[in-house]
MDAnalysis code that builds the backbone (N, CA, C; Angstrom):
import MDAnalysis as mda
import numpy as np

u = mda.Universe.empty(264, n_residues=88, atom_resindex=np.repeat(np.arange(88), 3), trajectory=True)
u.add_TopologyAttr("name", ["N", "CA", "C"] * 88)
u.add_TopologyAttr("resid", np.arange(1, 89))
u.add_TopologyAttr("resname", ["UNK", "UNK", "UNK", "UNK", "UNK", "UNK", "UNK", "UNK", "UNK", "UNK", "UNK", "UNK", "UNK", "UNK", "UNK", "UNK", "UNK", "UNK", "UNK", "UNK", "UNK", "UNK", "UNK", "UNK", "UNK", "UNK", "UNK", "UNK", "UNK", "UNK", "UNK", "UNK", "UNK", "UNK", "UNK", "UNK", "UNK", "UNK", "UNK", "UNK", "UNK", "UNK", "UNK", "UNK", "UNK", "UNK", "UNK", "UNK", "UNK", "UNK", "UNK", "UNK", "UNK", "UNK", "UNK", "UNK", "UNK", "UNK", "UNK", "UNK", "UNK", "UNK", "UNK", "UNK", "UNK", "UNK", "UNK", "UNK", "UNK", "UNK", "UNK", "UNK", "UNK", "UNK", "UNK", "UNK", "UNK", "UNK", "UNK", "UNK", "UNK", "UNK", "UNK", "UNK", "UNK", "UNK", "UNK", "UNK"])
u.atoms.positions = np.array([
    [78.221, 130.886, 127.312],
    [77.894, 130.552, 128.683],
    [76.423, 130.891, 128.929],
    [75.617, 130.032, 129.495],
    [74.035, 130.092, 129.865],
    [74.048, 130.903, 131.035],
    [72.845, 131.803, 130.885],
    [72.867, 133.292, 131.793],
    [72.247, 132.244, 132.954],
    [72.827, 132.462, 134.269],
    [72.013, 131.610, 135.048],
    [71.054, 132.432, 136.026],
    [69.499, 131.656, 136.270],
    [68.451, 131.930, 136.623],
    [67.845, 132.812, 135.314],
    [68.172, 133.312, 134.445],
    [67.713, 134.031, 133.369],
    [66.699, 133.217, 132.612],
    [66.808, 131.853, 132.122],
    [66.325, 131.428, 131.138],
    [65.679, 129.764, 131.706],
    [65.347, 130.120, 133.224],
    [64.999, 129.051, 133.878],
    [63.748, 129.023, 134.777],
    [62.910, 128.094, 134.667],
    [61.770, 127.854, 135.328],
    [61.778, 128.109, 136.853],
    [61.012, 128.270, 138.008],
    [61.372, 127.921, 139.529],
    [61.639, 126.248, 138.905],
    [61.175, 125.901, 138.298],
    [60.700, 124.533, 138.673],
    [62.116, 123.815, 137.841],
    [63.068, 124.163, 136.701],
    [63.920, 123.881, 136.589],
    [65.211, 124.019, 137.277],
    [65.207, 125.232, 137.956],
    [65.986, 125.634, 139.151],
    [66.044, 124.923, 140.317],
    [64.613, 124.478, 140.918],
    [64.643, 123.377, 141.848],
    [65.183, 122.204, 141.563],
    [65.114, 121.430, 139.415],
    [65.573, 119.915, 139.782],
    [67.386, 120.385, 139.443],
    [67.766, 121.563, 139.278],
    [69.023, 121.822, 139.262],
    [69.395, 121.709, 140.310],
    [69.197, 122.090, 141.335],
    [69.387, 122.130, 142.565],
    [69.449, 120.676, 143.108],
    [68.411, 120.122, 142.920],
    [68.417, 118.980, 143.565],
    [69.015, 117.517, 142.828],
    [69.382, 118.065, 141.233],
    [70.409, 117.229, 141.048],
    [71.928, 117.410, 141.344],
    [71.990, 118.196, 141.481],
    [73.712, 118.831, 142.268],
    [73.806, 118.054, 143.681],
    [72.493, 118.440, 144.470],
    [72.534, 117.697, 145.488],
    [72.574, 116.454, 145.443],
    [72.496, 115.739, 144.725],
    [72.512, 113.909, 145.012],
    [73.930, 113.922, 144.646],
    [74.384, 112.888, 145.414],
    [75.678, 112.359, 145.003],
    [75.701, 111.621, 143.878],
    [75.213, 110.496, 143.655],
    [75.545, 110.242, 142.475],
    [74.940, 111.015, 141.082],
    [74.389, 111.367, 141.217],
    [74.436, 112.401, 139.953],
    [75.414, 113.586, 139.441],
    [76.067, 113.017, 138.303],
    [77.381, 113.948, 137.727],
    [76.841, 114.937, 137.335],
    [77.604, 115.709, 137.239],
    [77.755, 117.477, 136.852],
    [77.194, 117.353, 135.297],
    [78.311, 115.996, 134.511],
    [77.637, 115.901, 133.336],
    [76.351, 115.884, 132.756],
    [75.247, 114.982, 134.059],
    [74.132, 114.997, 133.625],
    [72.860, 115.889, 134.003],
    [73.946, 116.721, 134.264],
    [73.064, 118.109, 134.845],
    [73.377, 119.059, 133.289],
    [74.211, 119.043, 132.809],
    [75.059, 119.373, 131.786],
    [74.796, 119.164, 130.376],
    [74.204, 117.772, 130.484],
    [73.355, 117.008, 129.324],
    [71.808, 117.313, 129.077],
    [71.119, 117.312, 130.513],
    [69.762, 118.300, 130.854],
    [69.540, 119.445, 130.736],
    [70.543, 120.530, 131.400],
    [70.424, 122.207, 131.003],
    [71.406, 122.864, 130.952],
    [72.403, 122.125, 130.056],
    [73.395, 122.999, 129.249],
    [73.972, 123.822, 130.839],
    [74.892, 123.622, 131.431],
    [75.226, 124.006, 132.151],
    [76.514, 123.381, 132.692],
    [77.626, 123.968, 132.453],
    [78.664, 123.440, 133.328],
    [79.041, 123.410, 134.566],
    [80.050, 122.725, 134.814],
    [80.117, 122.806, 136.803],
    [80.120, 123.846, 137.404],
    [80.700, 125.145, 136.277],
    [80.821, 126.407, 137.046],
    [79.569, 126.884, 136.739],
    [78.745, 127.041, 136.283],
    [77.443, 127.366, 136.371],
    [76.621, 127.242, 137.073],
    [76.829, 125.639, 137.349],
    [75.721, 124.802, 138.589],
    [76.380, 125.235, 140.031],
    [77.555, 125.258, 139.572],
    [78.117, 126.363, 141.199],
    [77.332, 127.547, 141.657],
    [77.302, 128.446, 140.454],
    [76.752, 129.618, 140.651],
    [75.362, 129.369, 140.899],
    [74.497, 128.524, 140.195],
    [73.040, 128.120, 140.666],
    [72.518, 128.173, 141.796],
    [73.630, 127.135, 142.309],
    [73.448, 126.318, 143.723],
    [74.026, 128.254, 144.879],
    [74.810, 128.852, 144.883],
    [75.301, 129.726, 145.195],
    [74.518, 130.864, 145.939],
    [72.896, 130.981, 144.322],
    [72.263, 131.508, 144.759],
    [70.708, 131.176, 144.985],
    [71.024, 130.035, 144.786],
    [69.475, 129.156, 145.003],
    [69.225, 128.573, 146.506],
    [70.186, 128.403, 147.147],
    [69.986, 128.182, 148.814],
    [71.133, 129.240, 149.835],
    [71.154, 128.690, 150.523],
    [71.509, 129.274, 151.945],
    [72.988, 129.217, 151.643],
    [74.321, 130.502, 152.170],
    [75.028, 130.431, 152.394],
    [75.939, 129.101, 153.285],
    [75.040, 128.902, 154.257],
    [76.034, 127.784, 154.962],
    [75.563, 126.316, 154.758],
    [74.656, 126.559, 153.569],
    [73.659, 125.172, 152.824],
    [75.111, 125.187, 151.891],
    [74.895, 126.466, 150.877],
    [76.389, 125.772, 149.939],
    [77.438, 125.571, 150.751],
    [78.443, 126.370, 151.155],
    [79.399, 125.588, 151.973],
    [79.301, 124.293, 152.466],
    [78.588, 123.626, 152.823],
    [78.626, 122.231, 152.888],
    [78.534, 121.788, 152.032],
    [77.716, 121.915, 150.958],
    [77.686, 121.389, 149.328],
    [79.257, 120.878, 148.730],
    [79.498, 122.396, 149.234],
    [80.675, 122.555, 148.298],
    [81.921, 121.653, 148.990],
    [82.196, 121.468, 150.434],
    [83.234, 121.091, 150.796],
    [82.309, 119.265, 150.527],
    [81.241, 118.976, 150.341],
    [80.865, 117.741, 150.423],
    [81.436, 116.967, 148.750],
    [80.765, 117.723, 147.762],
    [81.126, 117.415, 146.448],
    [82.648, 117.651, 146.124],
    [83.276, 118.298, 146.138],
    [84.877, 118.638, 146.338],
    [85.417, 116.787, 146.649],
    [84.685, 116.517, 147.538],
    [85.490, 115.687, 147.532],
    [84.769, 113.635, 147.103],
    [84.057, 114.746, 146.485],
    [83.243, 113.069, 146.203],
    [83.286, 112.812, 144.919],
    [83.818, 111.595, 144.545],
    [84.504, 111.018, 143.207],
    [83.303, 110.884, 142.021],
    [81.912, 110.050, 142.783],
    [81.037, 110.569, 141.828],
    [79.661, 111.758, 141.229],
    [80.445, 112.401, 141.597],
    [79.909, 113.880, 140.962],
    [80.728, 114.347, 139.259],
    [82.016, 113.281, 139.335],
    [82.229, 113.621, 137.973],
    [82.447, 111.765, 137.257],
    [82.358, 111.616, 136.072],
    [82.313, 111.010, 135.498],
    [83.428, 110.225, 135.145],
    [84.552, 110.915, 134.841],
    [85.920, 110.417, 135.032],
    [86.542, 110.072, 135.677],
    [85.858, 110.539, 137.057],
    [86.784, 110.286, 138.419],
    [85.696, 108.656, 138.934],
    [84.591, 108.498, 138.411],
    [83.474, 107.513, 138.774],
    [84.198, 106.239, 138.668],
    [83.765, 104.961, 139.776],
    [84.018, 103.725, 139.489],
    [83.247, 103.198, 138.424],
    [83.912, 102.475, 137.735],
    [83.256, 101.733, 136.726],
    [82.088, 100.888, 137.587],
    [81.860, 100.310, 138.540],
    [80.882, 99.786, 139.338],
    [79.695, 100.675, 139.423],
    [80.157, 101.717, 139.097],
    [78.827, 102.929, 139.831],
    [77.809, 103.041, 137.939],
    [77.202, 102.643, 138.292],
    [76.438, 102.295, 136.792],
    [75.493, 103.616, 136.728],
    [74.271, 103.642, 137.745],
    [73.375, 104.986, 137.820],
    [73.420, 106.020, 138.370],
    [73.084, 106.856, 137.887],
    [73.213, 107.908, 138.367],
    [72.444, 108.575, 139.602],
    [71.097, 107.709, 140.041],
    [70.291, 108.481, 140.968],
    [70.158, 106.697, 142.016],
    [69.917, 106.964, 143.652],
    [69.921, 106.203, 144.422],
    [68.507, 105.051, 143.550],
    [68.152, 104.014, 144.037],
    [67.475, 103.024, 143.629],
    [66.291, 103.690, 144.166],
    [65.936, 104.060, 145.654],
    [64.732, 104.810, 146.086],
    [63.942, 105.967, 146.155],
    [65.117, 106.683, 144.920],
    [64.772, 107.922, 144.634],
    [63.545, 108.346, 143.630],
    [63.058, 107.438, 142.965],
    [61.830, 107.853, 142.315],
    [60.865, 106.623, 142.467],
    [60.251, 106.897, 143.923],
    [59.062, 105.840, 144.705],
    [58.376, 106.173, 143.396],
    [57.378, 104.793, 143.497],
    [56.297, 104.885, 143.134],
    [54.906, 105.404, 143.779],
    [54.313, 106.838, 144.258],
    [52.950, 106.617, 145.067],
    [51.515, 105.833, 144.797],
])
């Protein structure tokens, strides 16, 4: 199990964070990026923002189908929204 915040950048901690936060981005490909399973990225997220920031996280992803991969529609092809990496 990967020690969490131990062996992590601010700056990898932030796109952990903020890939947990997007909906379509699975746990897997947080998982595939920094070795980290769902219960890990739990604990990340746990202590990387605000108490009543996770609680919403948590009751939001709980129930959203694509955060995992198995539970994903075959329709749902990418993983990150179309406007998520503007060009400036």
């Amino acid at each position: 199990m990967a020690k969490v915040g131990k062996n992590f950048t601010e700056s990898d901690l932030s796109r952990i964070v903020e890939m947990a936060w997007e909906d379509r981005t699975p746990f897997e490909a947080i998982e595939r990026s920094f070795s980290l399973n769902e219960a890990a990225v739990i604990r990340v997220m746990r202590k990387q923002i605000k108490p009543s920031s996770f609680r919403l996280w948590r009751q939001r992803v709980t129930s959203r189908k694509t955060k995992h991969l198995m539970l994903r529609s075959p329709d749902v092809s990418r993983g990150y929204c179309a406007t998520q990496y503007k060009q400036r």
